[in-house]
Every structure is written in C-alpha cells, then in structure tokens.
N, C-alpha and C positions, 0 to 999 in steps of 0.2 A: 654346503652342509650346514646344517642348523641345530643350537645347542640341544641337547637333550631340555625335553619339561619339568623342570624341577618343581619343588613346591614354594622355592622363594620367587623364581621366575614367575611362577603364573600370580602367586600374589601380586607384583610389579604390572604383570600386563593388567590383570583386573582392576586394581586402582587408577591405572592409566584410563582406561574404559569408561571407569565411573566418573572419573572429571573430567572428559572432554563431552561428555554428555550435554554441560551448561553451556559449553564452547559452542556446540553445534545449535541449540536451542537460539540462543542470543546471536547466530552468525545466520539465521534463517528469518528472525523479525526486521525488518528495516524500521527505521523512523519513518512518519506520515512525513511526505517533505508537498511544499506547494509554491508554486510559479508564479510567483509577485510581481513582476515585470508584465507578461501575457493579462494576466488581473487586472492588472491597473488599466492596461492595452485596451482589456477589452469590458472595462466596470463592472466587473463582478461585482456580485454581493450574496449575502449567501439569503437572502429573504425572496419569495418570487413577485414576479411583476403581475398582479391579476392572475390570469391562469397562465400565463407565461413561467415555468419553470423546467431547472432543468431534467427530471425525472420524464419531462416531455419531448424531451430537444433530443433529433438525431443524432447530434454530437455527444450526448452524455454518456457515459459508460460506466454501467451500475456497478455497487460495490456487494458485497457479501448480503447485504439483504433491501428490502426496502428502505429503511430511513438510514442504511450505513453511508457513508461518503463515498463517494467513485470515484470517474475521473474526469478527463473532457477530452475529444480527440482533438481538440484546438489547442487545447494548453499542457503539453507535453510534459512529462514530470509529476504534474500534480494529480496528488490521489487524494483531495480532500475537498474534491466537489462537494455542495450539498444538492444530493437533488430537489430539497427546494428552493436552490438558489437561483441567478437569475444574470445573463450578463447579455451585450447589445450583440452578439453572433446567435444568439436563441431560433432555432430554426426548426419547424417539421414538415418541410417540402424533404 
C-alpha cells in the first residue's frame, strides 16, 4: 500500500527528480581515457606518416565525425586516436 499524494510529498519527489537530473548527465559522459603502454608498443604519434594515416588503416575506428578522435582496434581502451595520426601496425590489406 502506498502513501496517499500529498502536496508536500510530491514537492519531495519533484526536487528529488530535478537533482538527479546532473547525476544522470555526469554518470553518462566518461573521461577520454588512452592506452599508453599499446602507444608506446606500437609508436604512435598523433601526426601521419606521408599518406599513411590512421583515418586510412583498417584498424581505425571513427569517432563522432571526421576530424573527432576515434579508436584503434589494436589498442583497446583508447578513444583518442587521431585519425591523422600514425603508428608501425598501419594497415589497408
């Protein structure tokens, strides 16, 4: 059984409502995190090599638009490819 809806009650719930609002907002953005170790692994750099980049490499994995960061399917974690960046796994077989 559930209290009757008073009007201090629904005050309470509505404010409740309205501040978890930022909660939810800030619980749905992650930080950009990236895989320093694999980088190093495999010399990244975020500049391309001639036309070697990675906006060209099968491995790249685009981000929200063309110049945004992506990812790499080699370096797990990291979403702050550039695609025109550049590292020695560069591949389009």
């Amino acid at each position: 059984m559930t209290a009757p809806l008073t009007r201090r009650r629904m005050l309470k719930l509505s404010g409740a409502a309205v501040l978890s609002v930022p909660l939810v907002f800030f619980a749905r953005s992650a930080p950009a995190s990236t895989n320093a170790a694999q980088r190093a692994a495999l010399k990244y750099q975020p500049t391309p090599n001639g036309i070697s980049q990675c906006a060209n490499c099968l491995e790249f994995l685009p981000g929200a638009s063309d110049t945004a960061p992506g990812g790499c399917k080699l370096m797990p974690g990291d979403d702050e490819i550039s695609p025109s960046g550049y590292c020695t796994a560069w591949n389009t077989m």
